[in-house]
Steps between C-alpha positions, in 0.01 A plus 500: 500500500633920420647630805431844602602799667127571597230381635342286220124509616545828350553537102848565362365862393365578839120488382249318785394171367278452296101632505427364118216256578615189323330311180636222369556430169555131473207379683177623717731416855800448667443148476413443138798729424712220761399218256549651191832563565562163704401334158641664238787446716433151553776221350246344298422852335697504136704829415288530225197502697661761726672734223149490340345598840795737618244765498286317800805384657672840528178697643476226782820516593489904529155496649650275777789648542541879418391623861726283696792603192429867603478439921849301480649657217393865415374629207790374235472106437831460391855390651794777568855437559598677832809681552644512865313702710245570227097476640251259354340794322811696371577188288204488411502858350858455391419224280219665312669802498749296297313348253317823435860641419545250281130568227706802357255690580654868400549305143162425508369882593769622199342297264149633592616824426618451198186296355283792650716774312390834541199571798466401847799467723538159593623376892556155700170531601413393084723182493265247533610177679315131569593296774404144381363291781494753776343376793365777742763749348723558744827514239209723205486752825872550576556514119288743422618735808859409391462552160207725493357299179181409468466119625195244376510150674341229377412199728212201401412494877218772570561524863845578434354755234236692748745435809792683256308792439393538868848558550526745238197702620616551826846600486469897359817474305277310217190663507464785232167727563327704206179684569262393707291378241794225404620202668824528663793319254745288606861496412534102502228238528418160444291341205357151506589299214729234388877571400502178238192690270559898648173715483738795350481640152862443381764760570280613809861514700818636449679217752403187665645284818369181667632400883486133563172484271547311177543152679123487492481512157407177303745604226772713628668564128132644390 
C-alpha cells in the first residue's frame, strides 16, 4: 500500500471525502457489482470473454473500489518514486509535474499561433490537453494549475466522472464565473466515455497523457 506523509482518511488534495451519492454502473448493488466482477474474474472465464466484456469488468472494479482508492490513496491513482525526505504528496505532484514537462506543451501553444495567423492572442489557457483514463482527476487538477492548460479527463466509470467534477467545483482555482445568467465554467473536468472509441471530434486536443490507464484496454496497440 502508498505511504504517506498525511493522514490518508483525508484526500491527497486536502478535499473532505467524498459527498457524491454513489450509482453504480455495473449493476443495481454492491452485491451484483461483487459477482460480476468475481466472474469475469473467475479461472473458468476465457480472455476472450473478458476482453469482450472489459467494459463491465472495468466499471465494477471502479465502482468497488474508487472510494476506498481515494480514502487510502488521495486523489492521484498512480505510483511515484520518492526521493529521501520527499512526502507522499510531493511525489505525487513531482511526478505529474514531470510528465506534463514532457507534452511540449509551449510547442504545442506555438503551433496554435501560427495555424490561427492573424486575430486573437492565444495563451496556455488555449492548449487543450486529455488525460486518458483519469480516475477522479487528481493528476488533470495539478496539471492544469501547473500548466495552466485547459485539462479534459476521460474515465468509463461515472462515479469517478461526477465524483471528478465535485472536486473541480469546489476548489475556486477551477471555477470560471460569467454573468449571472451563465453557469460557472470549469478549467478541467471529467467526461464519461470510453478511451478505446473517444467521444471527441478528431483534433479536439493539442496533447494527450495516460497514468497507469491503458492496462485496461482489451487491445493496448489500438
Amino acid at each position: 500500500s502508498p505511504s504517506s506523509s498525511s493522514p490518508r482518511g483525508s484526500p491527497a488534495d486536502g478535499t473532505a471525502a467524498s459527498s457524491t451519492a454513489t450509482k453504480l454502473t455495473s449493476g443495481p448493488t454492491v452485491a451484483s457489482s461483487v459477482q460480476s466482477y468475481e466472474t469475469l474474474q473467475a479461472a473458468a472465464t476465457s480472455v476472450q470473454t473478458r476482453n469482450a466484456q472489459y467494459s463491465q469488468l472495468v466499471n465494477a472494479y471502479y465502482d468497488l473500489a474508487t472510494l476506498f482508492y481515494e480514502w487510502g490513496w488521495g486523489s492521484s491513482f498512480h505510483f511515484s518514486n520518492r526521493w529521501p525526505g520527499e512526502g507522499f504528496d510531493e511525489a505525487t505532484r513531482r511526478h505529474e509535474f514531470y510528465l506534463a514537462g514532457m507534452l511540449d506543451l509551449a510547442g504545442a501553444l506555438g503551433r496554435l499561433r501560427r495555424g490561427r495567423g492573424e486575430g486573437k492572442e492565444l495563451a496556455m489557457a488555449d492548449v487543450r490537453i486529455l488525460d486518458v483514463g483519469c480516475g477522479i482527476g487528481g493528476p488533470m487538477r495539478n496539471i492544469c494549475k501547473f500548466t495552466g492548460c485547459d485539462v479534459t479527463g476521460l474515465t468509463l466509470n461515472q462515479y469517478q466522472v461526477d465524483r471528478g467534477n465535485e472536486l473541480c467545483r469546489s476548489d475556486p482555482h477551477f471555477v470560471v464565473h460569467g454573468s449571472d445568467e451563465e453557469e460557472p465554467k470549469l478549467l478541467c473536468r471529467s467526461v464519461q466515455g470510453d478511451f478505446m472509441s473517444q467521444p471527441f471530434a478528431p483534433s479536439t486536443f493539442d496533447a494527450a497523457y495516460a497514468i497507469e490507464a491503458t492496462c485496461h484496454a482489451p487491445d493496448r496497440l489500438k
